[in-house]
C-alpha positions as CSV (number, residue, x, y, z in Angstrom):
1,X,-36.4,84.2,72.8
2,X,-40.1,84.2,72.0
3,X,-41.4,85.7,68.5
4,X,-44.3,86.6,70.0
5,X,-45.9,90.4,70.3
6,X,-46.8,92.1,73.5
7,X,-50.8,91.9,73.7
8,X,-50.3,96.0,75.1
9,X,-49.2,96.9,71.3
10,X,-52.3,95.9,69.6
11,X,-54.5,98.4,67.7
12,X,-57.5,96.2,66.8
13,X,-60.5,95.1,68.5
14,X,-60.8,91.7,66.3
15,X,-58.5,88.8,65.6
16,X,-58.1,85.5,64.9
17,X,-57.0,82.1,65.2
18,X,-54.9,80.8,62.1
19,X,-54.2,76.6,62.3
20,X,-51.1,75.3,60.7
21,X,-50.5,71.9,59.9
22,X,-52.7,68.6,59.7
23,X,-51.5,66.1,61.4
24,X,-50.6,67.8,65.3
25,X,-51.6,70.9,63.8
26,X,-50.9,74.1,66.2
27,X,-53.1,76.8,66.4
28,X,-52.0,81.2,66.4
29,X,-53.9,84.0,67.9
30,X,-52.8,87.0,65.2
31,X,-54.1,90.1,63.7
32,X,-53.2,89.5,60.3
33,X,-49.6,91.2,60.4
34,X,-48.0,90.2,64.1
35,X,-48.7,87.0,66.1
36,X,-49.9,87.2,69.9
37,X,-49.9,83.6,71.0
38,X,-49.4,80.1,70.5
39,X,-51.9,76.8,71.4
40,X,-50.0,73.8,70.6
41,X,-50.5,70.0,72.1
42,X,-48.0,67.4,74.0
43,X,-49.3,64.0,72.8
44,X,-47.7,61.3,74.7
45,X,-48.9,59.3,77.2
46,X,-50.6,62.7,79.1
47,X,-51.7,64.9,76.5
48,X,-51.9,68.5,77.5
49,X,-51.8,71.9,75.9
50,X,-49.1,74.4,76.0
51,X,-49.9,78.2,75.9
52,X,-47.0,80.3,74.7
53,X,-46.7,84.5,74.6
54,X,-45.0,87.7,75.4
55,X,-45.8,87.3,79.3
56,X,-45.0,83.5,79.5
57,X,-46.1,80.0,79.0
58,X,-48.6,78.0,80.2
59,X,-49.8,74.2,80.1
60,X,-53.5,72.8,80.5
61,X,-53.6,69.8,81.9
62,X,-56.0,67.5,83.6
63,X,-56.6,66.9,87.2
64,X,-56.3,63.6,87.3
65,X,-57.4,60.7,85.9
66,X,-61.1,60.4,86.2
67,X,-61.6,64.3,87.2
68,X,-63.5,66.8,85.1
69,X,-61.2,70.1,86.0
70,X,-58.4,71.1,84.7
71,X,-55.9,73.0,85.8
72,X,-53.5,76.4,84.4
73,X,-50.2,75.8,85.5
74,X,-47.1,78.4,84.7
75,X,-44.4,76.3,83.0
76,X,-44.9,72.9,84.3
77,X,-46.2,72.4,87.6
78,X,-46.7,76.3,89.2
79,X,-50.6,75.9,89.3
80,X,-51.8,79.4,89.3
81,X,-55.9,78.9,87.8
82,X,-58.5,75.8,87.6
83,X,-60.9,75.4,84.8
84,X,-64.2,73.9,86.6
85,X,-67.1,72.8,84.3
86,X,-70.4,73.0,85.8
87,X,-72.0,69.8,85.9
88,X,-75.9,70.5,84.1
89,X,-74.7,73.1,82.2
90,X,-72.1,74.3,79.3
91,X,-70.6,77.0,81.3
92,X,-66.9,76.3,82.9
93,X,-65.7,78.6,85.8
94,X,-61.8,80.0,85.6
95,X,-60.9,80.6,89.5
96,X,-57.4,81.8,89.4
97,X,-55.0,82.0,92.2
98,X,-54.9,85.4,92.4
99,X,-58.8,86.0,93.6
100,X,-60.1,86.2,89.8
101,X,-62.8,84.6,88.5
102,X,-64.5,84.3,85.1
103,X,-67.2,82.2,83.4
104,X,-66.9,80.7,79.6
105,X,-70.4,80.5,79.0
106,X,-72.5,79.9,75.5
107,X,-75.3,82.4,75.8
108,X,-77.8,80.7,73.3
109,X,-78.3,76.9,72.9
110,X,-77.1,76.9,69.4
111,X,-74.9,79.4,69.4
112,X,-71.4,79.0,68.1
113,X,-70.0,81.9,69.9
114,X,-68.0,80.7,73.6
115,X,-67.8,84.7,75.4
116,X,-65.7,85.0,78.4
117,X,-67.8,87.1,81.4
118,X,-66.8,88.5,84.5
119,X,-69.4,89.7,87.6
120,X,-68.4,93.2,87.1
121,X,-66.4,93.7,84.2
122,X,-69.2,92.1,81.7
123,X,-68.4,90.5,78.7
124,X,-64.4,91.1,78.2
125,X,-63.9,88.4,74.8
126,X,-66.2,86.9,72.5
127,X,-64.6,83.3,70.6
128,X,-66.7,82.9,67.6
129,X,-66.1,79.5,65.4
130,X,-66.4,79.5,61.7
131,X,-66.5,75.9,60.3
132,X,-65.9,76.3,57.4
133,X,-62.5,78.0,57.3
134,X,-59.9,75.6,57.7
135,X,-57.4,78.2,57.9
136,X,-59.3,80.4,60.3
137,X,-61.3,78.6,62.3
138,X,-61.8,80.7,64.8
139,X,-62.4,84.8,65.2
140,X,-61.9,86.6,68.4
141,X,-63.7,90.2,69.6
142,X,-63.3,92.1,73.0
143,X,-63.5,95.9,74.3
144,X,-60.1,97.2,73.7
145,X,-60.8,100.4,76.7
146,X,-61.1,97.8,79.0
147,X,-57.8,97.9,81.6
148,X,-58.4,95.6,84.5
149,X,-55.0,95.0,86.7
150,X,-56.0,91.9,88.1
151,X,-57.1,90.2,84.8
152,X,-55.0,87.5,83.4
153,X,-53.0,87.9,80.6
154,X,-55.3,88.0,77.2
155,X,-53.5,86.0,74.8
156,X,-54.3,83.2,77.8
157,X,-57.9,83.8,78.3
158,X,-58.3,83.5,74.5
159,X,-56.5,80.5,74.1
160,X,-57.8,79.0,76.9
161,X,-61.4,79.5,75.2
162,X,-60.4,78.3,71.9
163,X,-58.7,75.0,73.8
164,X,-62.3,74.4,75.5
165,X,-63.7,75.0,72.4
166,X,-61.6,72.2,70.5
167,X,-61.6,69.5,73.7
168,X,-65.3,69.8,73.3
169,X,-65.6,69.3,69.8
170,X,-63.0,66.2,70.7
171,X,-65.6,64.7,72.9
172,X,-68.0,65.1,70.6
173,X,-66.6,63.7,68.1
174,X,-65.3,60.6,70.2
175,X,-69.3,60.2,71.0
176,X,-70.2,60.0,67.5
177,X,-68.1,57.5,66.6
C-alpha cells in the first residue's frame, strides 16, 4: 500500500518538489503537509525513471538505443503515452494513448520555467526551477478549477516535467565536461 495522497484532495494551487538523499537521491511532489508523488531512478544497465501515486505507477524509459523518444509505460511494459522532442526546438510533445496531447514548452529563451500547454485547455502547470535550493529545487503552479476527464493524472504530468527537466540538465552537464 502506497503512502501517497489522492491529487482530488488538494486545496492549493502551488507546490513543490522536495529531493532527498545525495547519492541516487529521489525526488517528492508535496504541499508541505501531505505527499502527492514520487520520481525516483533504476540505475542498472537501462536506467529509467519510476513515477509512483495514488492512481498508479509509471516508468520512463527510452525507445531504444539510439532513439530520441521516450516512452510512459504503466507498470513495466503497458505503453500508454510517448514523449517526442522536436528536433530544432526545446519543446517535447506528450501523445498519449488515449487521444491526448500536450506540449512541454519553454516560453522564453532564458527562462527557467518548463509550462505544460494544451490546444484548448491552455496552460494547465507551470514547473519553475530554483537553483539554488537544494532542498526544493523545483516549485509547481496550475489552475486548480480546471477538470478535464481526459487529462492524465497530475502527479504524472508534473513529474514527467520535472524528469525532462533533470535529463536535460544531465545532458548538459555530460556536454560540459
Amino acid at each position: 500500500m502506497n503512502d501517497f495522497r489522492s491529487f482530488d484532495q488538494i486545496k492549493t494551487n502551488e507546490l513543490f518538489i522536495t529531493r532527498h538523499k545525495w547519492f541516487l537521491p529521489y525526488y517528492e511532489l508535496t504541499d508541505g503537509q501531505f505527499v502527492y508523488g514520487k520520481l525516483s531512478y533504476k540505475k542498472s544497465f537501462k536506467s529509467y525513471a519510476i513515477i509512483e501515486t495514488a492512481h498508479g505507477n509509471w516508468t520512463i524509459k527510452p525507445k531504444g538505443w539510439f532513439k530520441r523518444n521516450l516512452l510512459i509505460n504503466k507498470g513495466e511494459d503497458e505503453t500508454i503515452g510517448t514523449l517526442i522532442p522536436e528536433t530544432w526546438k526545446r519543446n517535447i510533445n506528450l501523445e498519449m494513448d488515449n487521444g491526448f496531447k500536450g506540449t512541454y514548452l519553454y516560453k522564453k529563451l532564458f527562462s527557467r520555467s518548463l509550462t505544460f500547454t494544451h490546444e484548448m485547455y491552455g496552460d494547465i502547470l507551470q514547473i519553475t526551477q530554483k537553483p539554488w535550493l537544494i532542498k526544493r529545487p523545483f516549485i509547481i503552479t496550475y489552475d486548480q478549477g480546471l477538470k478535464i476527464n481526459d487529462l492524465p493524472p497530475f502527479a504524472l504530468l508534473a513529474l514527467t516535467g520535472v524528469n525532462l527537466i533533470l535529463i536535460r540538465q544531465a545532458h548538459a552537464n555530460a556536454a560540459a565536461h
